[in-house]
N, C-alpha and C positions, 0 to 999 in steps of 0.2 A: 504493500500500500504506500502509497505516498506519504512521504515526511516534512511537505512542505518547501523540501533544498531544491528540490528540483519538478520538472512537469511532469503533472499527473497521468497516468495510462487512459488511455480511452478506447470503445468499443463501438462501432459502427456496426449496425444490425441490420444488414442490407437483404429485403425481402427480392427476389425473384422475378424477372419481368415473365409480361401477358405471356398466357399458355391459349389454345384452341376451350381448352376444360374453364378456365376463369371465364372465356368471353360465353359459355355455354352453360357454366353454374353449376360443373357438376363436380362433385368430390374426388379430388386428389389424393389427397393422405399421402400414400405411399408407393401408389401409384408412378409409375416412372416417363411425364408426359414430358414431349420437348417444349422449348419457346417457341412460339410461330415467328412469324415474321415482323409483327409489332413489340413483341419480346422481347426479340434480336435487337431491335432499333433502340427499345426502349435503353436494355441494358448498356450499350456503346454511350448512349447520352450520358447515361448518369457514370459511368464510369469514366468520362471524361473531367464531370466533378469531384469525385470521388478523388480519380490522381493526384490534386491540387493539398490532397492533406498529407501527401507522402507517405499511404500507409508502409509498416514495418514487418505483416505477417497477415494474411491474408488464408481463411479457411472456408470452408462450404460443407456443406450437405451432401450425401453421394448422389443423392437424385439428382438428374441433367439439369432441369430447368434451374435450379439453385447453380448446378457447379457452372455450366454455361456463362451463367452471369457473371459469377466470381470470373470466369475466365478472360473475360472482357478488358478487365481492371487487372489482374495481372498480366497481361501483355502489352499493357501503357507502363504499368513500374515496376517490369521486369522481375517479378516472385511470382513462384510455383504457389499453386495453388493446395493448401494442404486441404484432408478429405476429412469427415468424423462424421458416421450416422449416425449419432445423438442428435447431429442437427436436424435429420430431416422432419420433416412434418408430421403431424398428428394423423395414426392410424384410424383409417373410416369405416374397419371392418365390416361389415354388407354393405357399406353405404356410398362404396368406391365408385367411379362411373357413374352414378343414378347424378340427377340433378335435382336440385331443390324442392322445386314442387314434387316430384315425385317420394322423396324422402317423407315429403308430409304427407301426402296421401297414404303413403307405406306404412307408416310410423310415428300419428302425431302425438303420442306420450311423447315418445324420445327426443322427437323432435322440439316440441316443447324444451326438453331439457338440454336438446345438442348432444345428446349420447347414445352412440353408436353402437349397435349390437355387434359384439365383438371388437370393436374399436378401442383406441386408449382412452384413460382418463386424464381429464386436464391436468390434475396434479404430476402422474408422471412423466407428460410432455416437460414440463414446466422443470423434473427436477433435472434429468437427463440432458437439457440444453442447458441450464446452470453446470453440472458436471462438467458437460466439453467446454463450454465457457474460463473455469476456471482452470481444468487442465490447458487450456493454449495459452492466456492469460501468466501462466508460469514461464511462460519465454518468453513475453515483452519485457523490454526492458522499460526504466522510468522513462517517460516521456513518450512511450513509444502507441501507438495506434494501430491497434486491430479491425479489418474487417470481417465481418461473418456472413455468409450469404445462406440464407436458412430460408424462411418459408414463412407465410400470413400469421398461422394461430400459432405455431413455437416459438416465433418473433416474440408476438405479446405475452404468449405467456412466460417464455423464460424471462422477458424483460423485468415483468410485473414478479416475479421471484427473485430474482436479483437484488432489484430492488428493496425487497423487504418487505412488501406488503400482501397484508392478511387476505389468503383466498376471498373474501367476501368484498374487497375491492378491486380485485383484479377488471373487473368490468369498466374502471375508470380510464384505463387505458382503451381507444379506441383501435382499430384496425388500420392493416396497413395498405395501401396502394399499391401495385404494380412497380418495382422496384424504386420503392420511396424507403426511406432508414429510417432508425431512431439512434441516438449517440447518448450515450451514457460516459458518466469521467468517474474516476476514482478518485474518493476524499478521505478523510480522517474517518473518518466515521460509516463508511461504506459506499455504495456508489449512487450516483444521482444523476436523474434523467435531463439532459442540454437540450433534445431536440428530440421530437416525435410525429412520425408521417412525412418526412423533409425529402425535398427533392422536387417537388411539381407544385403545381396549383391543386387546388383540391378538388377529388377525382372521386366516381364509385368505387368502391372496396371491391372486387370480384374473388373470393377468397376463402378459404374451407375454414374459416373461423365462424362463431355464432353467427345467428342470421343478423340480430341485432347490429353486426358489425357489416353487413352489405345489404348492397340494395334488392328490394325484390325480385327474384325470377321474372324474367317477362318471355 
C-alpha cells in the first residue's frame, strides 16, 4: 500500500467492447463470443486513451472479447498481455445464449432475482476477481498502473468488493458501457473509486449484469 513517499498504485477496470450477444441481449457469462466489428472499433479508440496513462502490466480474462480488447492497448505500449480466468464473467448457467425476455418468460422468480439456475452467485464473482486482483496487484510496483480487461457484472462486482462495501450496497455502483472503465487508486486506508463508466458519453449498458443495470430488451 502506499506510504504516502511516493505514487499511489492504480487499477483500471476496462470492461470489453460490443459483442453480436450485447447488441442482441442475450447472456454471455462464459460463453466464449468474439467483438464484432463495433467492438473492434470500439476497443482501438479507447485504447488509444488508455496509452496516454502508460500502463505498467496489463491483464485480461481468457474469454476473447475481454483479451481482444486488452490486446488492442498492449500493442500501442508494447506489454504482453497476461491471462487469469478469475477474471472472466459471471456464469449464466441455463441462461447462456437465451436473451432477456426470454429468460423472463423462462424464469420470472429468478429472474426477478438475477439468479441463474446453475449459474454463479454474485458473491463468488465478486470474490474471485478481488483474488486475481490482488494477486497481479503484487507486481506493480509504487506508482505503477494496472489495467484489467474483464467483463460488465465482474467489473462491478469485484469493484464494489474491493472497495469494501456491504453486499446490500453493491447496487450503488451502476453498470458498465461497452469498453468504458472505472479507476480505483490505492490509499492508507484501502482503495477508493477516481472514476466510474469513463471513457464515452453516456450510452445503454448492453450487459449480462442485473437488468436494472440495462436497458430493456426490444
Amino acid at each position: 500500500m502506499s506510504d504516502g513517499r511516493g505514487g499511489a498504485r492504480r487499477i483500471v477496470f476496462w470492461r470489453h467492447g460490443q459483442t453480436l450477444w450485447n447488441v442482441e441481449h442475450r447472456f454471455q457469462g462464459h460463453t466464449d463470443i468474439p467483438l464484432d466489428e463495433t467492438g473492434i472499433a470500439q476497443a482501438e479508440r479507447a485504447a488509444s486513451l488508455l496509452a496516454s496513462l502508460r500502463p505498467s502490466l496489463i491483464v485480461s480474462s481468457h474469454l476473447r472479447r475481454a483479451h481482444d480488447t486488452a490486446a488492442a492497448l498492449g500493442g500501442l505500449v508494447g506489454l504482453d498481455v497476461k491471462v487469469d480466468k478469475d477474471l472472466r464473467e459471471r456464469g449464466g448457467g441455463e441462461w447462456e445464449g437465451l436473451t432477456r425476455a426470454e429468460i423472463a418468460a423462462g424464469w420470472p422468480v429468478q429472474y426477478a432475482e438475477w439468479e441463474a439456475p446453475g449459474g454463479e452467485a454474485v458473491t463468488e464473482v465478486a470474490d474471485r476477481v478481488v483474488a486475481a486482483t490482488k494477486r497481479w496487484i503484487a507486481h506493480l510496483e509504487e506508482g505503477g498502473l494496472m489495467v484489467i480487461a474483464s467483463h460488465g457484472a465482474a467489473i462491478r462486482l469485484g469493484v464494489a468488493r474491493l472497495l469494501g462495501l456491504p453486499e446490500e450496497l453493491w447496487p450503488i455502483l451502476g453498470g458498465l458501457a461497452n469498453c468504458s472503465w472505472s479507476v480505483v487508486q490505492e490509499g492508507r486506508r484501502g482503495w477508493r473509486l477516481l472514476e466510474h463508466n469513463a471513457g464515452t458519453l453516456p450510452e445503454p449498458v448492453n450487459s449480462d449484469d442485473k437488468p436494472e443495470f440495462a436497458p430493456a430488451a426490444t
